[in-house]
N, C-alpha and C positions, 0 to 999 in steps of 0.2 A: 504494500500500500504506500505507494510515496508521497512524499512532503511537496505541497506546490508551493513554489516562491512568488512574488508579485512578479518576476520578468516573466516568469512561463504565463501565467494570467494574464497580465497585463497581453504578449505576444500573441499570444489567443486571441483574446477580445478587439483589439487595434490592427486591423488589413494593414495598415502600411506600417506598421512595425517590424523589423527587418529580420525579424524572426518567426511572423506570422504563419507562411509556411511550416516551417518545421513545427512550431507549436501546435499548428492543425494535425497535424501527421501525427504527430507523439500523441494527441488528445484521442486521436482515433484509436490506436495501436491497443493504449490504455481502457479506451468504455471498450472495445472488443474482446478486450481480456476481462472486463467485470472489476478489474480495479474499481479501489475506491481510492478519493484522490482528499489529502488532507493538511490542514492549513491551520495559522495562529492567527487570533484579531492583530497585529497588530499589521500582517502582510494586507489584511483585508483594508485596514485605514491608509497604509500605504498606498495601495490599489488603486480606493476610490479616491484619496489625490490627485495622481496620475492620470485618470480617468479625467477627473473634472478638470484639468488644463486642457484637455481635445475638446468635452464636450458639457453639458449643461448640468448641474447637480443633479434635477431630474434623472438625468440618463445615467450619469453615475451609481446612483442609489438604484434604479432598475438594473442593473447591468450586475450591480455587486449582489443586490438581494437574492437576483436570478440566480448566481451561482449556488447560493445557498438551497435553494429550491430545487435544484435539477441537483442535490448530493453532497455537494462540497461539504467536506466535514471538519469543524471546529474543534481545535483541540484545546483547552483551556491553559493558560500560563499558571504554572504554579509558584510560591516562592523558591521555590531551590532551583528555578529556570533563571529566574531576574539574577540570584547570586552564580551562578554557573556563568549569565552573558558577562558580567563583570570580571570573571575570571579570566574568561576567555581573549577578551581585553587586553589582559597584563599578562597573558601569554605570549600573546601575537603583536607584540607592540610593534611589531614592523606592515604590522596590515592596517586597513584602514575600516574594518568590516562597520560596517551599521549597527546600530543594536537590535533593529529588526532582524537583522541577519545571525546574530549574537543568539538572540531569546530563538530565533529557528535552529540555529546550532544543537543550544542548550533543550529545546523540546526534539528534537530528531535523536540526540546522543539518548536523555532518558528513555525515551521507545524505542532504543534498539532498532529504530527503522532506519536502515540507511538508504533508501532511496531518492532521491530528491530530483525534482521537476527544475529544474532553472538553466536560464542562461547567462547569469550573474557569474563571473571570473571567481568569486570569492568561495561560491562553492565547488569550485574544482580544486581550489588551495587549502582549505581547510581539514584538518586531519583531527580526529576527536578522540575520545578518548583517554586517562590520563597519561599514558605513554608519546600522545598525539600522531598513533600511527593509523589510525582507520579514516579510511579517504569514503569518501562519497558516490554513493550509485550513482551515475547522474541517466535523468532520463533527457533524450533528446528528441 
């Protein structure tokens, strides 16, 4: 069951996203396999940001809610996620990761899911774990 980022969503939902393609493809590959596809509020606020610089809060808000509707599943932030993205931080202080990306980090390490939907550089770099050796599925 892989973790979706806001690039793969975002990619998805925006034609002239320069990944839209592939994100079409990878969406398909996935509902044909019965995945189920899973996310943190905080990729979802990041999203409909993103969204509302193309188009109108409206459409935003339908676009995001829809995901929710058609399965996307919410995974809730717990606290030892928030202390885990801070760790992660002063691990990596030679990266620049987000803290959305941090608390995604930190919620894909505790579920043992290593899959992940993106086309964000940052999750091809990041290794988890505390050894910091387990790299990321990534789906494409």
């Amino acid at each position: 069951m892989p973790f979706a980022d806001t690039s793969a969503i975002f990619a998805f939902l925006v034609a002239d996203d320069r990944h839209h393609s592939d994100a079409v493809r990878a969406e398909a590959v996935l509902r044909s396999r019965r995945e189920s596809i899973w996310t943190i509020d905080p990729v979802l606020t990041e999203l409909w940001l993103l969204l509302r610089r193309e188009t109108s809060r409206e459409m935003s808000d339908r676009l995001v809610s829809g995901l929710l509707e058609r399965g996307l599943r919410r995974e809730p932030l717990r606290p030892e996620d928030y202390l885990r993205a801070w760790e992660l931080a002063r691990d990596w202080p030679d990266q620049d990761f987000s803290l959305t990306d941090r608390q995604s980090f930190a919620t894909i390490e505790r579920n043992r899911d290593l899959r992940a939907w993106s086309y964000d550089a940052d999750f091809a770099v990041i290794r988890l774990g505390r050894q910091r050796r387990v790299s990321l599925e990534l789906v494409r």
